[in-house]
C-alpha positions in Angstrom: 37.3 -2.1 -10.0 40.4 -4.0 -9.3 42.0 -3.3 -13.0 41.1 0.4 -12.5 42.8 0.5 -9.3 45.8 -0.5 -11.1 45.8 1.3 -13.8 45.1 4.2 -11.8 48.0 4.0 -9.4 49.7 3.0 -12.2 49.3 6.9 -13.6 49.3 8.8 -10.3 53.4 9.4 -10.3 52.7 11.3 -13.8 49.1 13.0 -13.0 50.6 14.5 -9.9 53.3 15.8 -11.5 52.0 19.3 -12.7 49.9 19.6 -9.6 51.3 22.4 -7.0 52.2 21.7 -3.3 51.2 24.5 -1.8 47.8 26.1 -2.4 44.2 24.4 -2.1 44.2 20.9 -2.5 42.6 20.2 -6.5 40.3 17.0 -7.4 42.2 14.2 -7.3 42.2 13.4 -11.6 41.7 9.9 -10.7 38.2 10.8 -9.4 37.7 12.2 -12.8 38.8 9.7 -14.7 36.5 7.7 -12.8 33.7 9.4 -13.1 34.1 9.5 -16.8 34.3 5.6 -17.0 30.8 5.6 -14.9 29.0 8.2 -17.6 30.4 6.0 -20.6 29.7 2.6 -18.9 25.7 3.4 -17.3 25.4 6.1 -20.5 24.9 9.0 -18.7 24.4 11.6 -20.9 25.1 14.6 -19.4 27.4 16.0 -16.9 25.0 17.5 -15.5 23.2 14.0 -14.9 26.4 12.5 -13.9 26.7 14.8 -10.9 22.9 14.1 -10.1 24.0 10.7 -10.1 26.9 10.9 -7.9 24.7 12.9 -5.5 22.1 10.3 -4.9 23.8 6.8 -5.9 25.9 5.4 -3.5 27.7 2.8 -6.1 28.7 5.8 -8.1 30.4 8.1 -5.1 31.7 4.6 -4.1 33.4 4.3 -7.2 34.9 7.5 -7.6 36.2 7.5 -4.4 33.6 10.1 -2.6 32.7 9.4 0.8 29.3 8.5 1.1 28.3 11.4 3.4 30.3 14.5 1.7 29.5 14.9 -1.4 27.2 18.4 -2.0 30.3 20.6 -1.9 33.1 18.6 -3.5 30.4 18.2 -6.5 30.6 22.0 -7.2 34.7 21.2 -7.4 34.1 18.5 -9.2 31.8 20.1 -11.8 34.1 23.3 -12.4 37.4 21.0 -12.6 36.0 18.8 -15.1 34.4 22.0 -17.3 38.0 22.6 -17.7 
């Protein structure tokens, strides 16, 4: 986890760059950068078992960066930010 910490605040300056200031706050792309690491690693196949995944795994919404007790609506987010 250590090297993707780095690489990910490594890339932060240049991923926040074309997000807005004002408005509601977007999913962080870190977390979906993560998240696409976990479906390639634990061959998930599916997005749609990813999110089922990230619901009910703790190691997985530990890993992306979800707290472990709000999850349900930041999944719906999640889903439609990473559908695009």
């Amino acid at each position: 986890m250590d090297l993707v910490e780095l690489v990910l605040d490594g890339l932060s300056r240049e991923l926040a760059k074309p997000y807005s200031h004002t408005g509601r706050p977007s999913m962080p792309p870190e977390h979906l950068l993560k998240a696409t690491l976990l479906q390639a690693f634990f061959t998930v196949r599916s997005e749609r078992q990813l999110m089922e995944q990230i619901n009910y795994n703790i190691l997985f919404r530990w890993f992306v960066g979800f707290r472990w007790m709000t999850v349900s609506g930041t999944l719906r987010h999640f889903r439609r930010t990473g559908n695009a």
